[in-house]
C-alpha positions as a LaTeX table, in Angstrom:
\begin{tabular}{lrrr}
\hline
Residue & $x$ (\AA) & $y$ (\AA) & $z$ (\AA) \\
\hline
Unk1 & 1.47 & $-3.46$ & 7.45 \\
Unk2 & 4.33 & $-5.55$ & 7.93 \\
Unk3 & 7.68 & $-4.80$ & 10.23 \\
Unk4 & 11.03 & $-6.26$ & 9.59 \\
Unk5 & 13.07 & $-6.63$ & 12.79 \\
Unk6 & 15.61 & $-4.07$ & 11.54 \\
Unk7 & 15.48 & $-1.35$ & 9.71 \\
Unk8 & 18.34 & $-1.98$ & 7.55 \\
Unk9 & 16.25 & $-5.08$ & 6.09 \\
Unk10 & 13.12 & $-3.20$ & 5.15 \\
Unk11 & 14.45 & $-2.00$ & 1.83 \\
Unk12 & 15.95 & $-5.27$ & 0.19 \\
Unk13 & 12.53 & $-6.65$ & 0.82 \\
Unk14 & 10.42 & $-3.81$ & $-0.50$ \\
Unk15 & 12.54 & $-4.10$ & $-3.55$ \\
Unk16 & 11.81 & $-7.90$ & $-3.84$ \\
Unk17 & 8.18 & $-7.76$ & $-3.12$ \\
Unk18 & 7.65 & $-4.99$ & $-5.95$ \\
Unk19 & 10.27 & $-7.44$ & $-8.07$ \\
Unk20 & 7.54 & $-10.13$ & $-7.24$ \\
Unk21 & 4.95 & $-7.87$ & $-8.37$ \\
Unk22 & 2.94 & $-6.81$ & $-5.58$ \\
Unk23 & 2.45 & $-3.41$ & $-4.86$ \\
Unk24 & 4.38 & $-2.46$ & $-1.40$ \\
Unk25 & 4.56 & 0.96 & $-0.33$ \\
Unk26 & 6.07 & 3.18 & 2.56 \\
Unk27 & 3.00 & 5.17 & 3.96 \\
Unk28 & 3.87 & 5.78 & 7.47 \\
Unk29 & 5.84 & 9.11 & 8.10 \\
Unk30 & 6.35 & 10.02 & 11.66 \\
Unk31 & 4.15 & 13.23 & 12.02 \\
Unk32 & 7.20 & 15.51 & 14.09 \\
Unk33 & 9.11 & 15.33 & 10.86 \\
Unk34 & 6.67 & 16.03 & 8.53 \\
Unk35 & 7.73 & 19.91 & 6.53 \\
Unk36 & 4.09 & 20.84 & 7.96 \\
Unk37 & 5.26 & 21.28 & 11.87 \\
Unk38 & 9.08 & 21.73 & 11.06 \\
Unk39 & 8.47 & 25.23 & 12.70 \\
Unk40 & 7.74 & 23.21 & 15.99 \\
Unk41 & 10.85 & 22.58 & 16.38 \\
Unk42 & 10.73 & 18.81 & 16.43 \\
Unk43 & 14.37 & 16.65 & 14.86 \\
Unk44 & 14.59 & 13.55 & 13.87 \\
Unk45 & 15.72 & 11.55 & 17.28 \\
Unk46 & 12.81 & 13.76 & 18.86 \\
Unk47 & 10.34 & 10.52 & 18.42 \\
Unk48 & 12.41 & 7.84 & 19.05 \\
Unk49 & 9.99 & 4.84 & 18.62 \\
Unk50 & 7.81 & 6.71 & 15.78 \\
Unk51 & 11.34 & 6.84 & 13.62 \\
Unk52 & 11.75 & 3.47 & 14.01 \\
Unk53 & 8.21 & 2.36 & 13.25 \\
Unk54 & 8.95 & 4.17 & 10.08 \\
Unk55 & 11.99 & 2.37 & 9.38 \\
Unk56 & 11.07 & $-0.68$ & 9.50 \\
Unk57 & 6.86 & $-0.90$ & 8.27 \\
Unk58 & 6.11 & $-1.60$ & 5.22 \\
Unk59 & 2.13 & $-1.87$ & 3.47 \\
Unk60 & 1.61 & $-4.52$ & 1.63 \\
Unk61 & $-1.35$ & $-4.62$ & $-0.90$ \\
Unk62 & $-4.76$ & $-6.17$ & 1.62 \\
Unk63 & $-8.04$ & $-4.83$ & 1.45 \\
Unk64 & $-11.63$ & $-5.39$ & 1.84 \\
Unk65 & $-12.26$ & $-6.18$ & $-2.14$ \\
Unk66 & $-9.71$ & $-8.49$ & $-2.83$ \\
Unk67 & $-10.49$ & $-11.73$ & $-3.86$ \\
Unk68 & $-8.51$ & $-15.06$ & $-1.51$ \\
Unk69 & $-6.44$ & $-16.28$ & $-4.29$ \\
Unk70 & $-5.02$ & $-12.49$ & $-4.43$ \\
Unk71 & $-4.67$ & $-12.75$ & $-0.28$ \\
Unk72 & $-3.34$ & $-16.22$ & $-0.73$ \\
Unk73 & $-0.61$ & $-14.77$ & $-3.81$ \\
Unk74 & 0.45 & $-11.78$ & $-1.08$ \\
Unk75 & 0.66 & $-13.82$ & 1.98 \\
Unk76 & 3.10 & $-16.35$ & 0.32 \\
Unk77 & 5.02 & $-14.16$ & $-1.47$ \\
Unk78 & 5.65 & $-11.92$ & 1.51 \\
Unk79 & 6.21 & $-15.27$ & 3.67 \\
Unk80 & 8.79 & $-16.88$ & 0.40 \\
Unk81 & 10.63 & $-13.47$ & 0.42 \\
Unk82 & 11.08 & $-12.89$ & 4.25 \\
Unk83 & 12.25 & $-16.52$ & 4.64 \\
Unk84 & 14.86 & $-15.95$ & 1.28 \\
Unk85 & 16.17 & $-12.62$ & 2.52 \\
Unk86 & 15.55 & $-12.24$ & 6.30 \\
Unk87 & 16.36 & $-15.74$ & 7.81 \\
\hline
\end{tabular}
């Protein structure tokens, strides 16, 4: 996972890092708003920190198979983008 300091930056750089290729997703949804437990009574402001982890995390493609010239590829390209867009 990755954070951007604000969530209004998260989405220009998920769109550049799947431009770039790799394969970023959005895979943290604060449980309280999930349609499961919307009887609970839970709206969003309810979770205050868990909305903003959600705004602003991002995965980014690392696990246990891949090989270090694919780590290498996703580390710069995350750090290339970040420093284009978020500097």
């Amino acid at each position: 996972m990755i954070r951007v300091r604000e969530a209004k930056r998260r989405d220009p750089l998920f769109d550049r890092l799947q431009d770039e290729g790799l394969g970023v997703q959005v895979h943290y949804r604060p449980v309280h708003l999930h349609p499961l437990f919307e009887d609970l009574g839970f709206a969003p402001g309810s979770c205050p920190v868990a909305e903003d982890y959600a705004a602003r995390a991002t995965s980014i493609p690392i696990f246990p198979a891949m090989g270090n010239d694919d780590l290498e590829r996703v580390f710069e390209t995350v750090d290339r983008c970040a420093r284009e867009l978020l500097v």
